[in-house]
N, C-alpha and C positions, 0 to 999 in steps of 0.2 A: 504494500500500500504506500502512496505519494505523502511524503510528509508535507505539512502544514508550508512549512520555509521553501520547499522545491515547487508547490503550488504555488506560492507568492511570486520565488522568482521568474517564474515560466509566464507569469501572464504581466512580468514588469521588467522585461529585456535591460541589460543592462545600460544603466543612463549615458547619452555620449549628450555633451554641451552641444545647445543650438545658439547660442549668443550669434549674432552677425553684424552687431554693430561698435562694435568695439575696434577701437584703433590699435595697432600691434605696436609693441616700444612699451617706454614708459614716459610718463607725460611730469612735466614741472610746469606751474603754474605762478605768477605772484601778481599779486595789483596793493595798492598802497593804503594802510586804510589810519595811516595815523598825519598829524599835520605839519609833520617836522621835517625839513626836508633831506635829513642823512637818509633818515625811513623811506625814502624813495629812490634809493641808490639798491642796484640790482647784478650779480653775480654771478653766473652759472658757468660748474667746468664741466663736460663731457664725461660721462663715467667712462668711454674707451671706443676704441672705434665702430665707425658706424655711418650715420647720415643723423643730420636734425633738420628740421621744421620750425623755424620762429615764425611766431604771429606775434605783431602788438599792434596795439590800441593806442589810440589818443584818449584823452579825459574827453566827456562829455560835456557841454556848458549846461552852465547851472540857469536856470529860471530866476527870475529876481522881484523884491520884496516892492508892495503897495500898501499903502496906508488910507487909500481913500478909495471909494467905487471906480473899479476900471480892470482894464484887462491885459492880456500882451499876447508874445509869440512865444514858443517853447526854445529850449538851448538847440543847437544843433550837434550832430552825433562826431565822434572822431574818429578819425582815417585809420585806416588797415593798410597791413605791408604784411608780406610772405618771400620768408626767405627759405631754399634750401640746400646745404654744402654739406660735403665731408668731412669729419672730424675724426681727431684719434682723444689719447686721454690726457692731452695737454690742451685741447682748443679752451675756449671762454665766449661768452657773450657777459658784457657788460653794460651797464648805460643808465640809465637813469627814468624811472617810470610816471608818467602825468597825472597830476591834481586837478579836480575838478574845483571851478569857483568855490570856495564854503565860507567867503564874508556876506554872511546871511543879512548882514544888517545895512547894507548898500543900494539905497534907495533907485528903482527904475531900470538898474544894469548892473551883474557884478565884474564884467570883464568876460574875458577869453580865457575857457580851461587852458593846461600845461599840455605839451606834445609829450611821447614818447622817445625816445632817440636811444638806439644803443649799438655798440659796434662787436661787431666778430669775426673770430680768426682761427680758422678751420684746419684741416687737417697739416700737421707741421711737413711732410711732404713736399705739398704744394701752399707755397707760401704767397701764392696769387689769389687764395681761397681767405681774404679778408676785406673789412668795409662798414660802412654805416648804413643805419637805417632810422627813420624818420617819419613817426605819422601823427600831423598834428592833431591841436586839443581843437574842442568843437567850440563856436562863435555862442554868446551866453545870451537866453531872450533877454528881450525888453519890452516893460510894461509902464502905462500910462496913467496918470490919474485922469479921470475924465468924468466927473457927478453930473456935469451938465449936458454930453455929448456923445454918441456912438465912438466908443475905440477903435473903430475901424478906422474913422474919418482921422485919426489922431497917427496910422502908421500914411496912411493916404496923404495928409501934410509935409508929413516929414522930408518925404521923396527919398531916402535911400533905401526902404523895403518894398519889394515888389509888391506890387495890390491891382486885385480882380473885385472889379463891382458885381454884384450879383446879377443877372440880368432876367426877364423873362422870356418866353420864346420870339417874344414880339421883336425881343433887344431894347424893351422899357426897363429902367431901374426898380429891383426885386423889392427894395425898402429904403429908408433912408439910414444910412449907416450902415448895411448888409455887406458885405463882401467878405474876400480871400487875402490873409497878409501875411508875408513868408519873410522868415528873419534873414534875410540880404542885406543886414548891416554895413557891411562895406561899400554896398550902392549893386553890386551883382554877384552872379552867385558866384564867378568865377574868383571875387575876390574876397570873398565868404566863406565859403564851405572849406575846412580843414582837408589840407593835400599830403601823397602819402610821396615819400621817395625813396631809391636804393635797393628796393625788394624784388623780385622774381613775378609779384602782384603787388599793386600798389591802386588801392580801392578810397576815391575822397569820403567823406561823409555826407557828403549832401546835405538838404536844406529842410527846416521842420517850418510849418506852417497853422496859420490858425485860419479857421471860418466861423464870423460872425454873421447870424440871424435875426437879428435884432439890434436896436441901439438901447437898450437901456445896457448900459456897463453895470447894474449892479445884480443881472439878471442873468446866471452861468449855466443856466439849461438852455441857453438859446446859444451855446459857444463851443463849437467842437475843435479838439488840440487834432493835429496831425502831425506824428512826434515821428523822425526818420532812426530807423537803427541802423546801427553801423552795419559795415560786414562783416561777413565772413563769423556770426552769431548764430541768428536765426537762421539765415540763406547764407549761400557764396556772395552777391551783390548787395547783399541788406534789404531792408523794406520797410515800412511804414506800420504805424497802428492809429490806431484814432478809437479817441472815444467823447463823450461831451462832457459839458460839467454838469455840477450839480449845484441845490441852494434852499440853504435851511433846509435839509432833510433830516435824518435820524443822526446817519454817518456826518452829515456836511453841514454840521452849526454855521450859520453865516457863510458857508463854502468856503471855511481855511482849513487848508490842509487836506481837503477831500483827493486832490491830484496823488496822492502815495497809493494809495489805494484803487483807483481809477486806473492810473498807469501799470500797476502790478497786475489786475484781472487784465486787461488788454495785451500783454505781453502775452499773460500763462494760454490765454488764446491764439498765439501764433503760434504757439512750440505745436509739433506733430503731436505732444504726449505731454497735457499740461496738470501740474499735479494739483494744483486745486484753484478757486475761485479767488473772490475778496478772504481778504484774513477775517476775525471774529475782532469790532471793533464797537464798544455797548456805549454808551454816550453819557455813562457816567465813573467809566475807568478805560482805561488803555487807550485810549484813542486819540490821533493825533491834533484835533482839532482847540484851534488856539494856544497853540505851545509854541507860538512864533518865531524865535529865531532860531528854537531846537528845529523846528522844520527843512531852515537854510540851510543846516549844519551840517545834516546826514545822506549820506549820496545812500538814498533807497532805491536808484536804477541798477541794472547791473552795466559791467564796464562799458566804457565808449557810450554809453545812454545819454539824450539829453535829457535834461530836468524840463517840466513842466512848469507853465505860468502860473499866478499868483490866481485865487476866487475870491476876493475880496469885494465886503462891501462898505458901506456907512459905517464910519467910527470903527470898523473890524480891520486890524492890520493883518499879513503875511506875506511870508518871504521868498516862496517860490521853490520848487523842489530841486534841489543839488544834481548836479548831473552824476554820474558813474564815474569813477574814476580810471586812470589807466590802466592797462593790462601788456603782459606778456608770456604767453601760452609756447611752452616748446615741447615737441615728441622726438626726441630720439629711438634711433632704430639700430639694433649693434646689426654690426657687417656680420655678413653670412658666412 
């Protein structure tokens, strides 16, 4: 008679691994998470011969702080570069990894996140197998006070960001103050969007955008973010998410602070395999809203992300979501 354990095994073949998505090597990863900037100096030697893979990231720009009814554009994302050489167990990558804006308290614009920059020197054989790489930090939004006037009209004045008035099919104006306004600070994108150099790929960041629906600035369910990801993340080329705001809801006191949250479920929806929704945020513990310049301070994107703009209304300040800061992702692969 079949024992119990030969039954078992007979109808449970022995297990071979079906994993298929796992990269071969072994991977190092770092990005910066403190504000000093030795803590963003970065070192890696070759455990021995082989080939690597650098990716880095620029910082994302950070979103920035309003203190009166009004609105803005979100950061833009930072450039990707891909490098790939030989190495033995002398090579190095060294360099220094990018900070995203985190002066929370910077009325209207905090700057331009930090690039990435690091150099490598590959297999000692061939001493032709060295060089730099470079991918800058992303352009940081800017937001407007505007109690008395559609924000839209307010990047529309300006003339250095690009702007689409909303139209109807007729080609009549969709509302007054409605339109499209893309953080082109520089005056275009070409002289905007953080650029990548030195790499085998060399992917810019592109440009994050806002669409307003409305001109009441104090009114963020009428204002949707379209916030660009870096590459070589979610996709090879990067992509976009968009979601809108909110105001006075459960989560969204006054709409500060609601964008952490906003941006996190919008992401976890691009991933092929997103592991959950909004976080658990009760409106009388844990939740971000009115913690103001704690808001500025914490890059809750992941790397290369831009930060999101300010929901601010009447007498409610905040500071706008911190973009992601730099990254550098390497896979080595030892020689066969």
């Amino acid at each position: 008679m079949a024992s119990l354990s030969t039954i078992i095994t007979a109808r449970n073949p022995t297990y071979e691994p079906n994993e298929k998505n796992l990269e071969k090597g072994q991977l190092f990863y770092f990005t910066p998470l403190a504000e000093h900037s030795i803590c963003h100096n970065f070192t890696w030697n070759a455990p021995g011969n082989g080939c690597a893979r650098v990716e880095i990231w620029g910082a994302g720009g950070s979103g920035a702080k309003m203190c009166c009814c009004g609105q803005g554009v979100p950061g833009n994302p930072g450039a990707y570069v891909v490098k790939c050489f030989l190495v033995d167990g002398s090579s190095k990558v060294c360099g220094c990894v990018g900070s995203s804006c985190g002066n929370g308290d910077s009325l209207c614009y905090r700057g331009r996140s930090t690039g990435t920059c690091v150099c490598y020197f590959g297999a000692a054989s061939d001493n032709t197998i060295c060089g730099c790489l470079c991918a800058q930090g992303g352009e940081g939004g800017t937001t407007y006070c505007s109690p008395s006037s559609g924000t839209f009209c307010c990047f529309v004045a300006d003339g250095n960001f690009c702007t689409t008035a909303m139209t109807t099919p007729d080609g009549s104006a969709w509302g007054s103050g409605c339109g499209l306004a893309c953080n082109t600070r520089g005056g275009t994108v070409a002289a905007t969007q953080a650029n990548a150099y030195g790499g085998d790929i060399n992917c810019p960041g592109g440009i994050s955008c806002t669409s307003f629906y409305n001109c009441d600035s104090a009114n963020h369910c009428y204002v949707h973010y379209h916030i660009r990801t870096p590459a070589g993340v979610h996709s090879t080329q990067g992509g976009m998410v968009t979601f809108s705001g909110d105001n006075d809801s459960a989560i969204a006191q006054g709409g500060t602070g609601h964008y952490h949250q906003s941006h996190y479920y919008a992401l976890q929806g691009m991933k092929r395999d997103p592991s959950q929704g909004f976080h658990i945020m009760l409106c009388y513990f844990s939740r971000m809203c009115g913690c103001y310049e704690n808001n500025g301070c914490q890059a809750t994107p992941p790397h290369g992300h831009g930060g999101a703009p300010t929901m601010t209304c009447n007498s409610v300040r905040d500071n706008g979501q911190r973009g992601g800061h730099g990254a550098i992702r390497i896979l080595w692969q030892a020689a066969e």
